[in-house]
C-alpha positions in Angstrom: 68.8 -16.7 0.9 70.5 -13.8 2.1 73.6 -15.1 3.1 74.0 -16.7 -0.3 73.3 -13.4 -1.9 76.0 -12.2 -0.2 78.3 -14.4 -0.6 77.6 -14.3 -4.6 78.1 -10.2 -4.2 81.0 -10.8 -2.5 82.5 -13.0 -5.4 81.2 -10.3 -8.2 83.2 -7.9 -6.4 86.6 -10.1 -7.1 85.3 -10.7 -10.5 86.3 -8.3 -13.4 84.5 -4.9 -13.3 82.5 -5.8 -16.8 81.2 -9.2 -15.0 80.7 -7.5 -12.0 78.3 -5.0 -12.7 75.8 -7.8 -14.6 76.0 -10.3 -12.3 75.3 -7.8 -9.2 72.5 -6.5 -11.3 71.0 -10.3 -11.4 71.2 -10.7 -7.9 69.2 -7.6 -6.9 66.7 -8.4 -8.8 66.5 -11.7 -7.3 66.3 -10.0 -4.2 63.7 -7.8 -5.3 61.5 -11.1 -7.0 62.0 -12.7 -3.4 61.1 -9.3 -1.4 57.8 -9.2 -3.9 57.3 -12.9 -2.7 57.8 -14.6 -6.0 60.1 -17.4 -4.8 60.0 -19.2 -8.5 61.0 -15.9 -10.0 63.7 -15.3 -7.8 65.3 -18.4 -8.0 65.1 -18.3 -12.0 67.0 -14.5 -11.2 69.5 -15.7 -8.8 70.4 -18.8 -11.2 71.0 -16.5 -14.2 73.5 -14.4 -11.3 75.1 -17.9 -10.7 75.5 -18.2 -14.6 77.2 -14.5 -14.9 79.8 -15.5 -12.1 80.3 -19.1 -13.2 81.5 -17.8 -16.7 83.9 -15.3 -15.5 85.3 -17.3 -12.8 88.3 -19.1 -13.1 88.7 -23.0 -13.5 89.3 -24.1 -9.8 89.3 -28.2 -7.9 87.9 -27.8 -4.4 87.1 -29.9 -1.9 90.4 -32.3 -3.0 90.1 -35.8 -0.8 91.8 -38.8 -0.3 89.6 -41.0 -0.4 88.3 -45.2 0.3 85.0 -44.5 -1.4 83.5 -41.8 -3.6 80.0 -42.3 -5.2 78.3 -39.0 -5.9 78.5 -35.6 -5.2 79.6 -35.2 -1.5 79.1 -38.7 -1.4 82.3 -40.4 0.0 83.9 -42.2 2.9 87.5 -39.9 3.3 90.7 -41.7 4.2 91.7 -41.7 7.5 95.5 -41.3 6.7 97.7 -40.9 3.5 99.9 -43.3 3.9 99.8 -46.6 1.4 101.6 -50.0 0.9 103.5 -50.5 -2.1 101.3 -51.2 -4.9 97.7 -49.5 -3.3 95.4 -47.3 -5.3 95.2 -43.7 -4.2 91.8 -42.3 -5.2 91.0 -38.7 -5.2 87.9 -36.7 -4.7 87.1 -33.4 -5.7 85.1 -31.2 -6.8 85.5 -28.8 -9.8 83.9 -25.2 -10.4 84.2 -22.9 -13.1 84.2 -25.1 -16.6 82.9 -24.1 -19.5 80.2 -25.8 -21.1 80.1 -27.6 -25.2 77.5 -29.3 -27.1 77.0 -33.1 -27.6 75.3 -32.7 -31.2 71.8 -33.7 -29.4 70.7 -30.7 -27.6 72.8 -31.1 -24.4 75.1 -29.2 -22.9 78.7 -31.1 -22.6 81.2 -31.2 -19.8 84.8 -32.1 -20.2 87.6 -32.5 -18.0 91.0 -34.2 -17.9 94.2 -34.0 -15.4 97.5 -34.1 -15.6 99.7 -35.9 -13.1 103.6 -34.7 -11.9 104.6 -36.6 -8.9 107.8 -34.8 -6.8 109.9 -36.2 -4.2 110.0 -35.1 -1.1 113.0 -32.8 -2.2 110.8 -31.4 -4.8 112.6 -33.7 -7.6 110.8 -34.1 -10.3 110.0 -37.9 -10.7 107.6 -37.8 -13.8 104.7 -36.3 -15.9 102.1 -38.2 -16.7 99.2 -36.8 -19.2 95.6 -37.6 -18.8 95.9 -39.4 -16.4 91.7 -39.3 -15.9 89.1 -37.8 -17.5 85.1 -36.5 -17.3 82.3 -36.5 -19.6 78.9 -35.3 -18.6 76.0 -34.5 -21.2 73.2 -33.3 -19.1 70.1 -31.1 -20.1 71.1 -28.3 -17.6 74.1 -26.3 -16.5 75.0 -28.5 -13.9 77.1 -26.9 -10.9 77.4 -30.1 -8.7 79.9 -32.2 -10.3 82.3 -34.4 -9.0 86.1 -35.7 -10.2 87.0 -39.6 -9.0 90.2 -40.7 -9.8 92.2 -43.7 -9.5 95.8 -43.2 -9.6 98.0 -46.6 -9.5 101.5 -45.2 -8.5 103.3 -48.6 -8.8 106.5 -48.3 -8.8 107.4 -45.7 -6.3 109.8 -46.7 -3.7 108.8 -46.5 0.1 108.7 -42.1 1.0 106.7 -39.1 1.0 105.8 -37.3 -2.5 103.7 -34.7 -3.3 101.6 -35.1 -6.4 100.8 -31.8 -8.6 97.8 -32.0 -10.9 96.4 -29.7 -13.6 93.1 -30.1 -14.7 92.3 -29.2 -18.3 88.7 -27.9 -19.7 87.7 -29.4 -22.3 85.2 -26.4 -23.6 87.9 -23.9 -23.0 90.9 -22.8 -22.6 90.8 -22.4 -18.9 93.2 -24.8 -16.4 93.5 -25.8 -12.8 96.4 -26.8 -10.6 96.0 -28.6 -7.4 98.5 -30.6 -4.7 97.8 -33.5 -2.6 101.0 -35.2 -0.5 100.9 -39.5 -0.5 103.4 -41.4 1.6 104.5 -45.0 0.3 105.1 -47.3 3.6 108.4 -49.1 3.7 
């Protein structure tokens, strides 16, 4: 528990100064909750810390994969290369943090995502833009943190070479975006 207190101080302390302050605050008195051995209340503490950060942080896709599977959260069989034949599905993995949260009319809180798609040569040409491409919807009773992206991306069409692939993801619930990169190779 201590090293993931930490590591939330240590992401207060790049948040901004008003955020920091509250969600530092939440933390130690999760600590203190945990120190007094009331692990329910410390938990309940250190969530509302977690809630403080996730709200000031930034919109940001980790854990971007290539991918022959993905079923879950952290749930997926990565590629073993990124190189495809003409015609083959690329599917991504990944894993966004920072969204904001609407309302689905019936008492749940509402996720939304979508991406964006600009594919560039090798020579960094621009080759195309391609608008919402994919998109998430999640209505769940809680905040939920663990979410993952799967996309399919059909890039028929693109002649035998290496291209990188520049995303944005959108939020839905704000006003907050995302870029992220991944490099593809079409196989003569």
């Amino acid at each position: 528990m201590k090293s993931i207190l930490a590591a939330l101080l240590a992401a207060a302390i790049s948040t901004s100064v008003a955020h920091a302050g509250d969600i530092a605050d939440r933390a130690a008195d999760a600590e203190k909750a945990l120190q007094a051995g009331d692990g329910a209340a410390a938990l309940e503490k250190f969530r509302g810390a977690e809630e403080a950060l996730w709200k000031a942080m930034p919109l940001a896709v980790m854990n971007v994969r290539q991918v022959d599977s993905a079923s879950g959260f952290g749930i997926y069989s990565e590629r073993a290369n990124h190189i495809y034949k003409a015609g083959e599905k690329v599917v991504l993995y990944m894993e966004p943090v920072g969204y904001g949260y609407g309302s689905d009319g019936l008492g749940n809180s509402q996720i939304g995502l979508s991406v964006d798609l600009t594919v560039l040569s090798e020579a960094g040409e621009k080759l195309g833009t391609f608008e919402k491409i994919g998109s998430v919807q999640v209505a769940s009773r809680s905040h939920n943190r663990e979410l993952f992206f799967k996309l399919d991306l059909s890039l028929d069409g693109l002649p035998a070479g290496k291209y990188r692939c520049d995303f944005l993801m959108h939020d839905q619930n704000s006003s907050k975006t995302a870029p992220f990169s991944t490099d593809i190779e079409i196989a003569g």
